[in-house]
C-alpha positions as CSV (number, residue, x, y, z in Angstrom):
1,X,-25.9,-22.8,-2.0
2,X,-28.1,-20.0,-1.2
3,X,-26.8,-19.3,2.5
4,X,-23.1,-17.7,2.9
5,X,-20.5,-19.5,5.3
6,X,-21.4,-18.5,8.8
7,X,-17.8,-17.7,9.7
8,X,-17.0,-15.8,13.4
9,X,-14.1,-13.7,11.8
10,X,-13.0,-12.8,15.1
11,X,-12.4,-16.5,15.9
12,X,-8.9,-16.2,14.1
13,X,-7.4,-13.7,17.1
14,X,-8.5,-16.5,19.9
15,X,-4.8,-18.0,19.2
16,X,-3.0,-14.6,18.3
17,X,0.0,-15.2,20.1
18,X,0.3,-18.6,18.5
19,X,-0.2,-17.9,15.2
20,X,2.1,-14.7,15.5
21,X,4.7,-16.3,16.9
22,X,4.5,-19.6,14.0
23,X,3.9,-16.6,11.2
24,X,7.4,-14.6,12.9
25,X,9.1,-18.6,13.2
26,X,8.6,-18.8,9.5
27,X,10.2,-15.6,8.1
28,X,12.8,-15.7,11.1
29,X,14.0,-19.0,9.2
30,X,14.6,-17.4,5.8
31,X,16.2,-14.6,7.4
32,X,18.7,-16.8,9.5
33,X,19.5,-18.9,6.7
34,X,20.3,-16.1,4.0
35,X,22.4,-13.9,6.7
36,X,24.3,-17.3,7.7
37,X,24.7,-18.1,4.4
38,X,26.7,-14.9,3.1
39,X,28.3,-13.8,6.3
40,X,29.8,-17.3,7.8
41,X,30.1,-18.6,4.4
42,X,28.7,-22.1,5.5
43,X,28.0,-24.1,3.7
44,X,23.6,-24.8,2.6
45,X,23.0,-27.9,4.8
46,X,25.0,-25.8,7.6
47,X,23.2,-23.4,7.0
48,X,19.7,-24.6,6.7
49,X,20.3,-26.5,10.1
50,X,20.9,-23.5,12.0
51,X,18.3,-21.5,10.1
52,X,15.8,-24.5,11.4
53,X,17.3,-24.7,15.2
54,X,18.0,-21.5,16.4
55,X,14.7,-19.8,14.9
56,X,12.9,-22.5,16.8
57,X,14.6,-21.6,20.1
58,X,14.0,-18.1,19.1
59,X,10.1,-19.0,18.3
60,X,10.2,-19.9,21.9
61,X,11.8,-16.5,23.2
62,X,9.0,-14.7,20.9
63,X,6.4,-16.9,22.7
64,X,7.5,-16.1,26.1
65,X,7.7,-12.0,25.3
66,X,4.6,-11.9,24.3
67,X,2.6,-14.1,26.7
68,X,4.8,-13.7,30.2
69,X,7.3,-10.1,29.3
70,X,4.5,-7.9,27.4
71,X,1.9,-8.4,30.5
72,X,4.6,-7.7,33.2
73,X,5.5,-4.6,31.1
74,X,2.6,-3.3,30.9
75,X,1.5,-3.9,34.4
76,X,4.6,-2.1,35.4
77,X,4.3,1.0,33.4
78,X,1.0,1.6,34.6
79,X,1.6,0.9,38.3
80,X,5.1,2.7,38.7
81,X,5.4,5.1,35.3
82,X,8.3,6.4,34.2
83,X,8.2,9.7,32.3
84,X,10.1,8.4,29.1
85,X,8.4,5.2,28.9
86,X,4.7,5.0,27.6
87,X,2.9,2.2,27.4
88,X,2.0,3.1,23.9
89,X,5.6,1.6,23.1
90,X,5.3,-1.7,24.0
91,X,6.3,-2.8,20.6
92,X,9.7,-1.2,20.7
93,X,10.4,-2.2,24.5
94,X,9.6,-5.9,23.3
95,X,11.8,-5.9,20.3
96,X,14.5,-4.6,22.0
97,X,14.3,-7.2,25.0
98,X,13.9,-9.9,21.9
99,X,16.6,-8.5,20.0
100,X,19.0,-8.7,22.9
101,X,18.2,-12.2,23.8
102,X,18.4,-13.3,19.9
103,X,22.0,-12.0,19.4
104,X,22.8,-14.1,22.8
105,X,20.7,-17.2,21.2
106,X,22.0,-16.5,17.1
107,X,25.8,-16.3,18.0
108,X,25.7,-19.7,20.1
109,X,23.9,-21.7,18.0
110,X,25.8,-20.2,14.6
111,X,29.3,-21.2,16.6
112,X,27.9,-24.6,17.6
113,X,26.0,-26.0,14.7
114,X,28.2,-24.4,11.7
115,X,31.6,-24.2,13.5
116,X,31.9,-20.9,12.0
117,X,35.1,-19.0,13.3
118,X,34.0,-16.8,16.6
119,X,34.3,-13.4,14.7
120,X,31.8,-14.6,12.2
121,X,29.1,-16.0,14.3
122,X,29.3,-12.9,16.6
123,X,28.8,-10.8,13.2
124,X,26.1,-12.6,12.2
125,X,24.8,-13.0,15.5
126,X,24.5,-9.2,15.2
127,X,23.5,-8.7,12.1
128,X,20.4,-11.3,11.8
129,X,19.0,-10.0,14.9
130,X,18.7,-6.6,14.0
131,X,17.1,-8.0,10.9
132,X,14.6,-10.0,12.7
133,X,14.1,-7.6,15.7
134,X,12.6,-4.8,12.5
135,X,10.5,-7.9,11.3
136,X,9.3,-8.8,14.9
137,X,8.1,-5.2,15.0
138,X,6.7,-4.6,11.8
139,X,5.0,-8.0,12.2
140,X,3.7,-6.9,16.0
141,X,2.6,-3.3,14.9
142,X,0.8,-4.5,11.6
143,X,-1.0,-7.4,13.4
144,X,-1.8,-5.4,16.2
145,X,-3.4,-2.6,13.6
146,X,-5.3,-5.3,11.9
147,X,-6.9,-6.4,15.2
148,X,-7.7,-2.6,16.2
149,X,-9.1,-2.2,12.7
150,X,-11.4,-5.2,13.1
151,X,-12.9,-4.4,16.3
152,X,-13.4,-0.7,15.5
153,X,-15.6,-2.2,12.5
154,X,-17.5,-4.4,14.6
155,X,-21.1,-3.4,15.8
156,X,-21.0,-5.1,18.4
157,X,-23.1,-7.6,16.7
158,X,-22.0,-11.5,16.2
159,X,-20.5,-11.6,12.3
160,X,-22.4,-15.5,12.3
161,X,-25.8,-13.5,11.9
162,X,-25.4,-9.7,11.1
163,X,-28.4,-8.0,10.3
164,X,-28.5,-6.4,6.5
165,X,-27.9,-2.7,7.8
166,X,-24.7,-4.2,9.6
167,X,-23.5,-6.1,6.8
168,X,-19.3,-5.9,7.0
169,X,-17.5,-7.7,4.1
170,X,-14.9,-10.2,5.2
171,X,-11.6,-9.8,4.4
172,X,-10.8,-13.2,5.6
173,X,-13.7,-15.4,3.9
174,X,-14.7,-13.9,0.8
175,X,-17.6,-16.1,0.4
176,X,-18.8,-14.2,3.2
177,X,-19.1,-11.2,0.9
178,X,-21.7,-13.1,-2.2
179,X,-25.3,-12.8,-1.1
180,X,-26.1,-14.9,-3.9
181,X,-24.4,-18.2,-4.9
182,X,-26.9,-19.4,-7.6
């Protein structure tokens, strides 16, 4: 195979906000789980049920911040700005909004679907959040970086046919990086 996979590595931010949100849906459900787990003391199946449905819900609420909230935010720092608020900080505004909507979200599902006493789903419905509101920035500031990264290296030029001198090696299809595949 003397020719390298064509591959548009560009083409994997046309669904950011999809693939964010399933990547965020995925940890969120580990982190439910194991909080649930040792604060409410329910039981694994208990557990693992709310880990699976109120994540979801919360997928959704993720979704909706970052395709309806983070647009409206930004529109309305830079038509009306307000001294403390930057629109370099979207990140923190979002996970702030999300992280108050999650407790709201973690404590009624907890009470419903474990039938944990009220005290513990309201501690857990604290606790988790907080835990996921650090992961939904971390994962929104890194992703974000990785995108600014990619088109800073970009010439400009389609990656499906760079020219030698323009040669970038691909971090996301490392056959893209052989020349040769005798």
């Amino acid at each position: 195979m003397k020719d390298f996979l064509k591959y548009d590595d560009t083409q994997i931010f046309k669904y950011d906000n999809l693939i964010l949100s399933v990547i965020y849906t995925i940890g969120h459900i580990l982190v439910a789980m194991t909080c649930n787990r040792i604060i409410t003391g329910a039981s694994l199946d208990m557990a693992a049920a709310d880990a699976f449905v109120e994540p979801i819900i919360n997928g959704f609420w993720f979704y909706f911040l970052l395709v309806y909230l983070k647009n409206k935010i930004e529109r309305g720092l830079i038509n009306k700005p307000i001294p403390f608020l930057k629109n370099i900080n979207v990140g923190i505004y979002l996970a702030v909004i999300y992280t108050i909507g999650h407790i709201l979200i973690a404590m009624t599902c907890n009470r419903l679907l474990t039938g944990a006493p009220l005290n513990l789903a309201v501690i857990d419905a604290f606790i988790e959040p907080i835990v996921n509101g650090f992961w939904f920035y971390l994962l929104f500031e890194v992703f974000n970086k990785y995108k600014q990264k990619v088109k800073a290296t970009s010439t400009g030029k389609s990656s499906k046919n760079p020219s030698p001198a323009s040669h970038n090696n691909s971090k996301l299809a490392p056959i893209n990086n052989k020349k040769n595949l005798d």
